[in-house]
KEKE-3310 file (N, C-alpha, C; in steps of 0.2 Angstrom, whole numbers, plus 5000, padded with zeros to 4 digits):
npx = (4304:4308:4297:4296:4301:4303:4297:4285:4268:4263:4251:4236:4219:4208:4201:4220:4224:4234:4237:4242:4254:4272:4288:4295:4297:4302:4316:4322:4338:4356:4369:4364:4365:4354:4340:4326:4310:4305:4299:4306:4313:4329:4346:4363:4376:4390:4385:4373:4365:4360:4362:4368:4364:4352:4342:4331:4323:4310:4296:4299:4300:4292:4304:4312:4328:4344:4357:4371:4365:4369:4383:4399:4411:4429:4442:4452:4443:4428:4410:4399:4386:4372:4357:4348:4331:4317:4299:4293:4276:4269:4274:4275:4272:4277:4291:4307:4320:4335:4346:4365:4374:4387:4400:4417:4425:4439:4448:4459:4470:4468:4452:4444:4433:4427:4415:4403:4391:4379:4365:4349:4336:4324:4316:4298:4298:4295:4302:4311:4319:4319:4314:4317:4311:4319:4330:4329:4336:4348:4354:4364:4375:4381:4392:4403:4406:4400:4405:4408:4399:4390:4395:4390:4375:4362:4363:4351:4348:4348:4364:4362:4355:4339:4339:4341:4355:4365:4381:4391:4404:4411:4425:4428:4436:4440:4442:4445:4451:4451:4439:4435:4429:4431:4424:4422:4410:4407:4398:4390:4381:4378:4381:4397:4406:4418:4434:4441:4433:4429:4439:4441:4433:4429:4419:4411:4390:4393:4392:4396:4397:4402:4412:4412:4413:4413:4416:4415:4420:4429:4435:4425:4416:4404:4398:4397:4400:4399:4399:4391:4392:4384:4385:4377:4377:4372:4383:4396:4400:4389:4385:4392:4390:4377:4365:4368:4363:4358:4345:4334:4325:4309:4302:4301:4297:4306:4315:4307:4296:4280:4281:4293:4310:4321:4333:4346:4340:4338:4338:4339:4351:4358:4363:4370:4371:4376:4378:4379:4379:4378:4372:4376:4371:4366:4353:4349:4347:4353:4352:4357:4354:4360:4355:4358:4352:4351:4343:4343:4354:4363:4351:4341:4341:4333:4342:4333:4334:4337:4334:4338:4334:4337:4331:4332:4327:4327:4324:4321:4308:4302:4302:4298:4301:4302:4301:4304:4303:4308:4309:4313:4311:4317:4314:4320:4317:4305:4301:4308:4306:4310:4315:4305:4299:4296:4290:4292:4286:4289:4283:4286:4278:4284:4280:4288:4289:4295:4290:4295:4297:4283:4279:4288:4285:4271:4271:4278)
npy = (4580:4587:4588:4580:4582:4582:4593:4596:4593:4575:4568:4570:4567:4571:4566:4561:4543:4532:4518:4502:4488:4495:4496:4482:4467:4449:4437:4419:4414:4409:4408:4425:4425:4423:4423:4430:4441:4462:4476:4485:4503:4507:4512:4515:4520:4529:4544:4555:4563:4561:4549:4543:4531:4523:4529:4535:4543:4539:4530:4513:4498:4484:4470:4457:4447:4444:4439:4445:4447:4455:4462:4453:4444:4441:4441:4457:4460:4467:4461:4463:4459:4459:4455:4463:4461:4467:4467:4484:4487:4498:4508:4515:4501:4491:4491:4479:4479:4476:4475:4473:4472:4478:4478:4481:4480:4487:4483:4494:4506:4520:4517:4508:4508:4501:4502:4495:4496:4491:4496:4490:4495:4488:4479:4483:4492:4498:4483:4473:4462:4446:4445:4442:4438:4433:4436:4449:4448:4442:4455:4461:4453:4455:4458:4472:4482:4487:4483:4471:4463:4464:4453:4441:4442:4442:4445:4452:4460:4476:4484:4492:4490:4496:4498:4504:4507:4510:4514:4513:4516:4519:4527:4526:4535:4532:4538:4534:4538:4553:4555:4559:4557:4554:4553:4550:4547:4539:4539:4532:4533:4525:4516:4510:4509:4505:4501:4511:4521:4525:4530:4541:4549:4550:4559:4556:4558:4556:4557:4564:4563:4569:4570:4574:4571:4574:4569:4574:4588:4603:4595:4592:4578:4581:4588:4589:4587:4593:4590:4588:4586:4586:4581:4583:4586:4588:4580:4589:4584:4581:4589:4584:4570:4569:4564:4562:4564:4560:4548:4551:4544:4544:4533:4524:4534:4541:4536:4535:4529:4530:4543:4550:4551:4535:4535:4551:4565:4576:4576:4575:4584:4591:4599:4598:4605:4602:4607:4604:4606:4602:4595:4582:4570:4559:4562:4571:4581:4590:4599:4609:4614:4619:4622:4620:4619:4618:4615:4607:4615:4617:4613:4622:4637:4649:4640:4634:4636:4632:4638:4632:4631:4622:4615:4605:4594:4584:4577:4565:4562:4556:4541:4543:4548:4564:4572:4588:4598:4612:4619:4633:4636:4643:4647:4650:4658:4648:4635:4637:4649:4667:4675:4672:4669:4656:4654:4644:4635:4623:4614:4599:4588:4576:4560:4546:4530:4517:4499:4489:4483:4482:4473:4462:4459:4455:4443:4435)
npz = (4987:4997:5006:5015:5027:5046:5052:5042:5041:5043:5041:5039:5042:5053:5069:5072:5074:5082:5086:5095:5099:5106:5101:5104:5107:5103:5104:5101:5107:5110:5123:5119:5108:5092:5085:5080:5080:5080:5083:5087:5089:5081:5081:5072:5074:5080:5084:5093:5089:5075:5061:5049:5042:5049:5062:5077:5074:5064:5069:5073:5063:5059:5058:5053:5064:5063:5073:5085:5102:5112:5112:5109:5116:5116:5125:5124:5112:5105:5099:5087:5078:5064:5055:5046:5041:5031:5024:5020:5020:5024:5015:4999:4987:4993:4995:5000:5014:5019:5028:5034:5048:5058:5071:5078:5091:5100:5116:5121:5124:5116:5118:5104:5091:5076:5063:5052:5038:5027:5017:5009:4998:4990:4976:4972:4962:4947:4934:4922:4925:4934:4952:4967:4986:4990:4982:4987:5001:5000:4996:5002:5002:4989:4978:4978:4966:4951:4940:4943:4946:4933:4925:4929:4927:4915:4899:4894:4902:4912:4915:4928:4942:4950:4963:4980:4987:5003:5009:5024:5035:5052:5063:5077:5093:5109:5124:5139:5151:5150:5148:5135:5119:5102:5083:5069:5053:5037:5020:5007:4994:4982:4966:4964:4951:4946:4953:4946:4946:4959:4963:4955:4956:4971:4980:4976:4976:4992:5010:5026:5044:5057:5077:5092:5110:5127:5144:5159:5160:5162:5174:5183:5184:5186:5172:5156:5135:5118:5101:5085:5067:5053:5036:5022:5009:4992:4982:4972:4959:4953:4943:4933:4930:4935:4949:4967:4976:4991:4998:4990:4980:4973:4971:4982:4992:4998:5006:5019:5031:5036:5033:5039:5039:5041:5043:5045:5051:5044:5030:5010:5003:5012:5028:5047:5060:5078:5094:5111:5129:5144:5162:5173:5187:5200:5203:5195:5177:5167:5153:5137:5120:5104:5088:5070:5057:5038:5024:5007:5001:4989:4979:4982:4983:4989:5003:5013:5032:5047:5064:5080:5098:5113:5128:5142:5153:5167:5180:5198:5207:5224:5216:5204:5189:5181:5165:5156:5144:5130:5116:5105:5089:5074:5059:5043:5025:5024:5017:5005:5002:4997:5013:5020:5035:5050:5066:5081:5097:5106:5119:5130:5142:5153:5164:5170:5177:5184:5183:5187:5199:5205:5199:5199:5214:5212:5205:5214)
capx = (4310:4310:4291:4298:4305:4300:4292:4277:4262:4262:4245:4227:4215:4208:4208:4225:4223:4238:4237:4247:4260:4277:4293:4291:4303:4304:4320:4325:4343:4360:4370:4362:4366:4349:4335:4318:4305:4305:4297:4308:4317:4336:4349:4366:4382:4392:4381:4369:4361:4362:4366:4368:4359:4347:4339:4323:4318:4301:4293:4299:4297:4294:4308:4318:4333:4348:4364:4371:4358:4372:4392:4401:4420:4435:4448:4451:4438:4422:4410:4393:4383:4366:4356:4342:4326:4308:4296:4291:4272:4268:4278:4272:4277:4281:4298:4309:4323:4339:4354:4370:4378:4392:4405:4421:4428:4446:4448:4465:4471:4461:4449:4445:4428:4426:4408:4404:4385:4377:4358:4348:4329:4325:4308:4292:4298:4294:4309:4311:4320:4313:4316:4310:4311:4326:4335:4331:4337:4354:4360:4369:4381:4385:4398:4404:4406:4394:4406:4408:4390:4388:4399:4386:4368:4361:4365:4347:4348:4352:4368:4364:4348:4336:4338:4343:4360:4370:4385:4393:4407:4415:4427:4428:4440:4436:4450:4441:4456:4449:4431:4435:4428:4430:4422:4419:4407:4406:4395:4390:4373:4379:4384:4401:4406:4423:4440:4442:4427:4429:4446:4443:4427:4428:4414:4401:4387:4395:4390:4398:4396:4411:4407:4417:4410:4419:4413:4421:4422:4435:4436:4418:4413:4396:4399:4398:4397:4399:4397:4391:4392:4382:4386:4375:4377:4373:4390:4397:4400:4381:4386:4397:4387:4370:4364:4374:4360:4353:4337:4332:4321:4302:4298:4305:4296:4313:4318:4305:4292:4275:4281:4298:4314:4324:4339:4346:4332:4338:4337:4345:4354:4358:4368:4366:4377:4373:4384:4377:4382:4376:4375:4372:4373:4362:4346:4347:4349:4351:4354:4355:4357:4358:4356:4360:4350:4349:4339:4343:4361:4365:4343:4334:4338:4340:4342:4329:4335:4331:4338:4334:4339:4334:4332:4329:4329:4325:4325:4320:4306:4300:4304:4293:4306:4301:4306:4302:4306:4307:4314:4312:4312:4317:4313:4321:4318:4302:4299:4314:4303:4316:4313:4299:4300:4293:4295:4287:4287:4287:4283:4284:4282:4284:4282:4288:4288:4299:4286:4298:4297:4277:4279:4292:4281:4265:4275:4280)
capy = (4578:4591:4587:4572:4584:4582:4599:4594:4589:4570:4564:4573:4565:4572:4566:4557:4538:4527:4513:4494:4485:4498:4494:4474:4462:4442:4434:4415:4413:4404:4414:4430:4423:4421:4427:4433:4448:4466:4483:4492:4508:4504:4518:4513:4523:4532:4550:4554:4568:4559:4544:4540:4525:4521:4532:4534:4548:4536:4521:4505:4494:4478:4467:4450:4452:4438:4440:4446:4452:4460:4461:4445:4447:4437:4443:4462:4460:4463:4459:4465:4458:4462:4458:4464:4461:4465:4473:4490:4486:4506:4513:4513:4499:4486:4488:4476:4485:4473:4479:4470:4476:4476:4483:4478:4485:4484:4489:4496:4514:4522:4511:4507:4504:4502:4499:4496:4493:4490:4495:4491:4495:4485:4479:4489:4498:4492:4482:4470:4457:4445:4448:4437:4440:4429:4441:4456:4446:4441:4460:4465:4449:4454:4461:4480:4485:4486:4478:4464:4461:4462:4446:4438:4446:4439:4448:4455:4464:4484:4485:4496:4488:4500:4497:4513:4505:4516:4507:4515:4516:4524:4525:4530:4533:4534:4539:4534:4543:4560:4556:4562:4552:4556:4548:4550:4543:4542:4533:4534:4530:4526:4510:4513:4506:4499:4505:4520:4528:4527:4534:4547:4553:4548:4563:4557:4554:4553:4560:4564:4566:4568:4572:4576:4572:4577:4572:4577:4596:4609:4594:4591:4572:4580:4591:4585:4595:4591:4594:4585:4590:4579:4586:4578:4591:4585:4583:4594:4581:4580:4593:4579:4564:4567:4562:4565:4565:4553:4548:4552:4540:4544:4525:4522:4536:4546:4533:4536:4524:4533:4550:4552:4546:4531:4538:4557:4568:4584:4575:4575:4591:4596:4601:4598:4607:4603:4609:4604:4606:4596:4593:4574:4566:4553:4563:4577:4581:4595:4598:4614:4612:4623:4615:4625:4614:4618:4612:4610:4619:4614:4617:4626:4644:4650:4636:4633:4638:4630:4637:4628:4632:4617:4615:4597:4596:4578:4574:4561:4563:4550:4536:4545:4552:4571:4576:4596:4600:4617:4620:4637:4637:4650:4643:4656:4656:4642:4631:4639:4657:4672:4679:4668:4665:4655:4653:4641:4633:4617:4613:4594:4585:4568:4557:4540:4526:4508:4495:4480:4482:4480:4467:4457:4459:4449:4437:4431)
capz = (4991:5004:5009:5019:5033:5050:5051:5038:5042:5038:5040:5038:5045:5060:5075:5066:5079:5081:5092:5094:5104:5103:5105:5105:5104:5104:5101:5101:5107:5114:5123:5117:5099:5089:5080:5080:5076:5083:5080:5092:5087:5081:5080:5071:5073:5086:5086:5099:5087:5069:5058:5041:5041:5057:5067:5081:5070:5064:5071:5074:5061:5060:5054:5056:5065:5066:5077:5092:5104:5115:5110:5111:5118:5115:5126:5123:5106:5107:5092:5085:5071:5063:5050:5047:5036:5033:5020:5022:5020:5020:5010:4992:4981:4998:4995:5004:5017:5021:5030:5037:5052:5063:5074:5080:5099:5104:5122:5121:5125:5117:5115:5098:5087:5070:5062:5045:5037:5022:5017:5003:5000:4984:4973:4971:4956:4941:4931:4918:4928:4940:4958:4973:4990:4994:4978:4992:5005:5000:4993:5009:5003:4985:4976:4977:4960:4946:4933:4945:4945:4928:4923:4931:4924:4909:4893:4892:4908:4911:4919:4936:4946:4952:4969:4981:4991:5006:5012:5027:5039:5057:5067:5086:5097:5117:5130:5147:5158:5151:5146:5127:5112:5095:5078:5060:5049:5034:5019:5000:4992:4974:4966:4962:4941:4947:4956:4946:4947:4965:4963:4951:4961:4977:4983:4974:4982:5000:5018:5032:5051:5062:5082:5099:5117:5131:5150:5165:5158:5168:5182:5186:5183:5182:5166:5149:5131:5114:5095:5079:5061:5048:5030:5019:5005:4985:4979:4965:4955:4950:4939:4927:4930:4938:4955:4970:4982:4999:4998:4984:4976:4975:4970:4987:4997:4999:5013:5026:5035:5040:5035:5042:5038:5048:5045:5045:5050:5039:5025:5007:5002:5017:5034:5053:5067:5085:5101:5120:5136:5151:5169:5176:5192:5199:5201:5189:5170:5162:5144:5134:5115:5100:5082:5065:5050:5029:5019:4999:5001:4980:4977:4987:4979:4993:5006:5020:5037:5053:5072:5085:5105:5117:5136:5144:5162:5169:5189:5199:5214:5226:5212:5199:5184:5178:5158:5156:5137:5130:5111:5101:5081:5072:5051:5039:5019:5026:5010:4998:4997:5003:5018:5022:5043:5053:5070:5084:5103:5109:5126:5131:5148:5153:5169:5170:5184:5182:5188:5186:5206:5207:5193:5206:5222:5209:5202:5220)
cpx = (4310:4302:4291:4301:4300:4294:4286:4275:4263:4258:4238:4222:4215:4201:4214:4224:4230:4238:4241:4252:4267:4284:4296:4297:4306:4311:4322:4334:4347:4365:4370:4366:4360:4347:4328:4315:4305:4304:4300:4312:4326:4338:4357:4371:4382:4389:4377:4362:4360:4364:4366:4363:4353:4347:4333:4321:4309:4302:4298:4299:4297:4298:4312:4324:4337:4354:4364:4366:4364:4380:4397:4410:4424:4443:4446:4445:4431:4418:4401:4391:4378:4364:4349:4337:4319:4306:4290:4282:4268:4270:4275:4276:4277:4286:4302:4317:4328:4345:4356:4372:4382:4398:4408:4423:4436:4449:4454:4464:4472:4457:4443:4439:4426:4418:4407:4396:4382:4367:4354:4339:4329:4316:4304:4294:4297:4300:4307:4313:4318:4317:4311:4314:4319:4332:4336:4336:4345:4358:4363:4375:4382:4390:4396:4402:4401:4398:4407:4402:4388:4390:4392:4377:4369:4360:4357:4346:4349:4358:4367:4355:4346:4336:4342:4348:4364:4374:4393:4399:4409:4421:4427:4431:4439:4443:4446:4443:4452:4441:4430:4434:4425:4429:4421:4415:4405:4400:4393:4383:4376:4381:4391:4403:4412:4427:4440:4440:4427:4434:4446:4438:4425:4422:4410:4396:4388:4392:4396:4395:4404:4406:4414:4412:4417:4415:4417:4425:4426:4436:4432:4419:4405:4395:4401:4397:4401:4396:4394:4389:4390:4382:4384:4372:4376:4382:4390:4397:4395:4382:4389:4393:4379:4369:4366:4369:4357:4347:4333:4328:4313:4299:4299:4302:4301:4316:4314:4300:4286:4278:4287:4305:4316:4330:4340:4338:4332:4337:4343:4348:4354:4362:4366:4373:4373:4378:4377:4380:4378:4379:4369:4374:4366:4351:4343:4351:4348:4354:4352:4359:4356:4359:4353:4359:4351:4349:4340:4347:4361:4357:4340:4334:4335:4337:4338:4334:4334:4336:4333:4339:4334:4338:4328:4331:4325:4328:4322:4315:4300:4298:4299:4301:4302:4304:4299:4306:4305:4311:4309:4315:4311:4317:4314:4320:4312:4300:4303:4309:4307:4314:4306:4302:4295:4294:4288:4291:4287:4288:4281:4284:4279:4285:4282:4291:4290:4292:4289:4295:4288:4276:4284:4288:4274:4265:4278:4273)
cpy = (4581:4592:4581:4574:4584:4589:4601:4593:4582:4567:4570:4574:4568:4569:4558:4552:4532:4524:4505:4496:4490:4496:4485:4471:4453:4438:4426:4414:4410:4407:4420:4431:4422:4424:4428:4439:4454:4473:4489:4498:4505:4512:4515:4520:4526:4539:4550:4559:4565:4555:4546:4533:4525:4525:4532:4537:4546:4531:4518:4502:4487:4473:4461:4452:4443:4439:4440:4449:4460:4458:4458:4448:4442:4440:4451:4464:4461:4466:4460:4463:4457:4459:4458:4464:4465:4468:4479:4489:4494:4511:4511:4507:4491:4484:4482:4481:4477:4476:4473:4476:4477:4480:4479:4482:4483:4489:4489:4503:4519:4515:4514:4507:4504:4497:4499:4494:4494:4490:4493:4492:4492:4481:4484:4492:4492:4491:4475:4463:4453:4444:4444:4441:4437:4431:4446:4453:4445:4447:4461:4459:4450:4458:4466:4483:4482:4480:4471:4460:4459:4457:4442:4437:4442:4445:4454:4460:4469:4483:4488:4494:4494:4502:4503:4507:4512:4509:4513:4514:4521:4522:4529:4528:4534:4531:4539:4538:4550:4559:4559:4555:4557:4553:4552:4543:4544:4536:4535:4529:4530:4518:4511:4507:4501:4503:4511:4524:4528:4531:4543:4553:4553:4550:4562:4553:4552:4558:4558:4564:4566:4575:4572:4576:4572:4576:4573:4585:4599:4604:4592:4586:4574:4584:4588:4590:4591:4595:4588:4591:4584:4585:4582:4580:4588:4587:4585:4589:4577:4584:4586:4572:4563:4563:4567:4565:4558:4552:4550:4551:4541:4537:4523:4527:4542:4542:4535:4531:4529:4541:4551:4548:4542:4533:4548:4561:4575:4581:4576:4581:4594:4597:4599:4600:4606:4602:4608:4605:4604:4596:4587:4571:4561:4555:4568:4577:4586:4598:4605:4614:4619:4620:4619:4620:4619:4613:4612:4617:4619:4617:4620:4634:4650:4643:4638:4633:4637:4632:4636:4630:4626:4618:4610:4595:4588:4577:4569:4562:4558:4547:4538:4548:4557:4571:4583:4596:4606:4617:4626:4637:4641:4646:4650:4651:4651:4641:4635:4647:4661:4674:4678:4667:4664:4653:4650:4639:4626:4616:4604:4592:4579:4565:4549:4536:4520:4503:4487:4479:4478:4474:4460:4454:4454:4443:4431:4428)
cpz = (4998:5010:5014:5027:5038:5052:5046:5043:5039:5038:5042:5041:5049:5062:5071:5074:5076:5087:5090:5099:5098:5107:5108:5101:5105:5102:5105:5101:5112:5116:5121:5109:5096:5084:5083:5077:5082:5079:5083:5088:5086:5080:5077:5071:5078:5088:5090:5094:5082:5069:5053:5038:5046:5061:5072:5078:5067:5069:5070:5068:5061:5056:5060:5059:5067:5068:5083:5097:5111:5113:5113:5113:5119:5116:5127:5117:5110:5100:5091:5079:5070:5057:5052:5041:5035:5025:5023:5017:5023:5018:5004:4990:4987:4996:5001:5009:5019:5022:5035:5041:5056:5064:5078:5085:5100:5108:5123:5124:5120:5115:5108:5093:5081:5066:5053:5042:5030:5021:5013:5003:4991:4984:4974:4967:4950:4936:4927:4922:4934:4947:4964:4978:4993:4988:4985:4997:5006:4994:4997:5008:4995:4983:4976:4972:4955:4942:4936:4945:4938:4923:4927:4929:4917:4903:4894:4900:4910:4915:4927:4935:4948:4960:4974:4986:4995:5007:5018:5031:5045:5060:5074:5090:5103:5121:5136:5151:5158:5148:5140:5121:5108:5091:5074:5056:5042:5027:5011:4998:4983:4973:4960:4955:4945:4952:4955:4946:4951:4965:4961:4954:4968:4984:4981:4977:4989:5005:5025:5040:5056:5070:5087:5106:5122:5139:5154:5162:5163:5174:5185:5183:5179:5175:5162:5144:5125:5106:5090:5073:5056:5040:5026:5009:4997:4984:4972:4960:4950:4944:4931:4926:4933:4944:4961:4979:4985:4995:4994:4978:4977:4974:4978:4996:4999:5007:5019:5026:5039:5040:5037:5041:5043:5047:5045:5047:5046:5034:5019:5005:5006:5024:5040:5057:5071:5088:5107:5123:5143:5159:5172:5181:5194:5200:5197:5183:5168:5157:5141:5126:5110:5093:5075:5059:5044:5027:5009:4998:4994:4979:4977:4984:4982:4997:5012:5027:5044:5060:5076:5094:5108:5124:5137:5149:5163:5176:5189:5208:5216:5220:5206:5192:5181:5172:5158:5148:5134:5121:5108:5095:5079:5062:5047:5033:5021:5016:5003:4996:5002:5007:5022:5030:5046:5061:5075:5089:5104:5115:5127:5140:5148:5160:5168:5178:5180:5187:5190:5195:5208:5202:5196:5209:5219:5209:5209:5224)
residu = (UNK:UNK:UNK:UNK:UNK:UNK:UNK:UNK:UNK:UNK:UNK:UNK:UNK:UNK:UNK:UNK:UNK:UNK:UNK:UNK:UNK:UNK:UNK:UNK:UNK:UNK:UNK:UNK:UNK:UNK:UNK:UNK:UNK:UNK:UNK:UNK:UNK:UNK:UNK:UNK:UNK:UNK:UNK:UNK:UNK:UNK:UNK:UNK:UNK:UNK:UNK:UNK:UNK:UNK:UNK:UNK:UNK:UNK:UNK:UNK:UNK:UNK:UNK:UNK:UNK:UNK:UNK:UNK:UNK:UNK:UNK:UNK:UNK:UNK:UNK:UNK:UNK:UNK:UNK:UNK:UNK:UNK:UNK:UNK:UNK:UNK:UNK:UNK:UNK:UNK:UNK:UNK:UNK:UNK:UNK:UNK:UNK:UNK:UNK:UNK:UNK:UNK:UNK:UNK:UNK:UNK:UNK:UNK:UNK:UNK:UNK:UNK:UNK:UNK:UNK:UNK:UNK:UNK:UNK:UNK:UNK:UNK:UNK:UNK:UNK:UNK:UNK:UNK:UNK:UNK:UNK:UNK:UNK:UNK:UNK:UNK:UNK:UNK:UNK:UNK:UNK:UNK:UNK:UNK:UNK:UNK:UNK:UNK:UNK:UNK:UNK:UNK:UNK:UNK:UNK:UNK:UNK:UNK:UNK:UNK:UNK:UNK:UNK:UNK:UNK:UNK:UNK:UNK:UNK:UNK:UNK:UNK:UNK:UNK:UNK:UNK:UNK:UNK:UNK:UNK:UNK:UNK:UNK:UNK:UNK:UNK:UNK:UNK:UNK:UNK:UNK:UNK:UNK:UNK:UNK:UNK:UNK:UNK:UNK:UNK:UNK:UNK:UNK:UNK:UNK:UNK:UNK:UNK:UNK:UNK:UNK:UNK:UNK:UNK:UNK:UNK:UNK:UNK:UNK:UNK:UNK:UNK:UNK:UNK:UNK:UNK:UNK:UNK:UNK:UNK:UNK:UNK:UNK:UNK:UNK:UNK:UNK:UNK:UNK:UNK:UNK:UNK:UNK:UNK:UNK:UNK:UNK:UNK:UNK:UNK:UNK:UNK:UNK:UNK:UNK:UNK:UNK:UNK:UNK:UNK:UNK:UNK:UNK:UNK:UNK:UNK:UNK:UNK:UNK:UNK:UNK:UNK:UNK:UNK:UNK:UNK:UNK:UNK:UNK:UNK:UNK:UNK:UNK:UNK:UNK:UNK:UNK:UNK:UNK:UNK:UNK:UNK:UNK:UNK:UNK:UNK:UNK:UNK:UNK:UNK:UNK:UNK:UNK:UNK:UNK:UNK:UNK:UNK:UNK:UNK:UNK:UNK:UNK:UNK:UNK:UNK:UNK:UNK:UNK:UNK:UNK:UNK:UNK:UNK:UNK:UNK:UNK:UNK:UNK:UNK:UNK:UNK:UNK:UNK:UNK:UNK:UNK:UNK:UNK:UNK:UNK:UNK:UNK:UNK:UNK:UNK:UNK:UNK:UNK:UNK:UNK:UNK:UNK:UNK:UNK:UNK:UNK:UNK:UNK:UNK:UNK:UNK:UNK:UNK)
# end
């Protein structure tokens, strides 16, 4: 379970070679209503550090995508919707991946947004019932609860499919005057029996994130600074019923794509604190983070330990864009054994250049 974390090794090979079109996206649409295929990276929820569902954290994959391609507005409203399909064709098993998505806006004071999304990763394990690809495709539209499902199931069937379903929600609120936005997110990987077993248990299996940005710091425009807290802890209630945990599923990979997961990147059993502070105007960026991970809080015996300080400095000279990266890791407890430390460097740098301009001047 805990072999899935970014700081593994995920491939062997040497020298490891990954080559292809990245970041690739065609879509047919009518006022940026449609459809089509894309491998670009998606991110769902209001964090900048963490989701629940969708992150950059792997690749791309490649999957169908039908809705909006940018958010429709009617009046004060404005309106997102997503779905999304594919099969994961390197993950063991070529499970299928179908998530519904969508977000409502209302530009009020504060202004308003409530997001809500449904995932489900289904087939590739082995089960008695038969399962096409147009079953995978239409779970993000069925019923909530298990007993409602099973009024419908044929007599010889198990009651609870195999299938690993998260079904999440946020809300965020953003005060333009003072440049403060607050959110929570929260979301449950279980398929809940009926009503009262929501009622009776309401922490089982759930995850939080809850966040706070702030720009315009003491007065400054160009100061910014913030927190996120993602709490993705086994709940106790593993104790009465079993489970309790994310990602969980080995038939499945443990939810990752190439090694890495697409959501959370701490993983299941686990915490993430991150606080920033920033300064940003039109030609410079600078960013200093610190970020407080565990690993296997409920299993680990003792729990793995990750600090991290970051420094990310981005300018702009003669129309070149500069990234300078710096992050020091400090790994206590490394791989659940006490007093095991590990500690490392990362040095990145990156120059990028927009050529839309030299892509104009051809074209003419």
């Amino acid at each position: 379970l805990f072999n899935v974390l970014n700081d593994n090794q995920n491939f062997v090979e040497q020298p490891y070679k990954s080559y292809g079109f990245r970041e690739s996206q065609l879509f047919f649409h009518y006022k940026e209503i449609g459809f089509g295929i894309s491998n670009a990276n998606m991110w769902w929820g209001p964090g900048i550090h963490t989701s629940l569902t969708m992150t950059n954290n792997t690749t791309g994959f490649p999957h169908l995508m039908i809705g909006t391609l940018n958010e429709k507005r009617y009046r004060n409203i404005g309106i997102n919707v997503r779905y999304i399909f594919t099969e994961l064709n390197k993950v063991p098993g070529n499970p299928y991946y179908t998530a519904l998505v969508w977000t409502t806006t209302f530009y009020t004071r504060p202004i308003i947004t409530l997001g809500l999304s449904r995932n489900y990763l289904s087939g590739g394990l082995a089960t008695d019932r038969p399962f096409t690809i147009w079953d995978a495709a239409l779970l993000p539209f069925e019923l909530l609860f298990i007993d409602t499902k099973i009024q419908k199931y044929p007599s010889e069937w198990e009651a609870h499919d195999p299938w690993d379903q998260t079904l999440v929600g946020f809300v965020s609120l953003h005060f333009p005057n003072s440049g403060l936005q607050l959110f929570i997110e929260l979301g449950t990987d279980d398929h809940r029996q009926n009503w009262m077993d929501l009622r009776s248990q309401p922490d089982h299996n759930t995850a939080s994130v809850i966040g706070l940005r702030k720009y315009g710091l003491f007065n400054n425009r160009f100061l910014f600074g913030g927190f996120e807290y993602a709490n993705i802890k086994q709940s106790y209630t593993y104790k009465y019923r079993g489970g309790g945990q994310w990602w969980a599923k080995s038939g499945y990979d443990y939810s990752t794509y190439e090694g890495r997961r697409w959501a959370a990147h701490s993983g299941s059993d686990s915490d993430d604190f991150y606080l920033f502070f920033g300064f940003n105007d039109n030609n410079w960026t600078f960013i200093h983070g610190f970020n407080y991970e565990r690993h296997g809080i409920i299993n680990g015996n003792p729990p793995e330990v990750k600090i991290e300080f970051r420094l990310d400095i981005r300018f702009i000279y003669k129309k070149y864009r500069i990234n300078i990266y710096y992050e020091k890791e400090l790994l206590n407890n490394s791989e659940f054994v006490p007093n095991e430390v590990r500690r490392s460097n990362v040095f990145w740098f990156g120059l990028e250049k927009d050529m839309s301009e030299l892509i104009h001047t051809f074209s003419n």
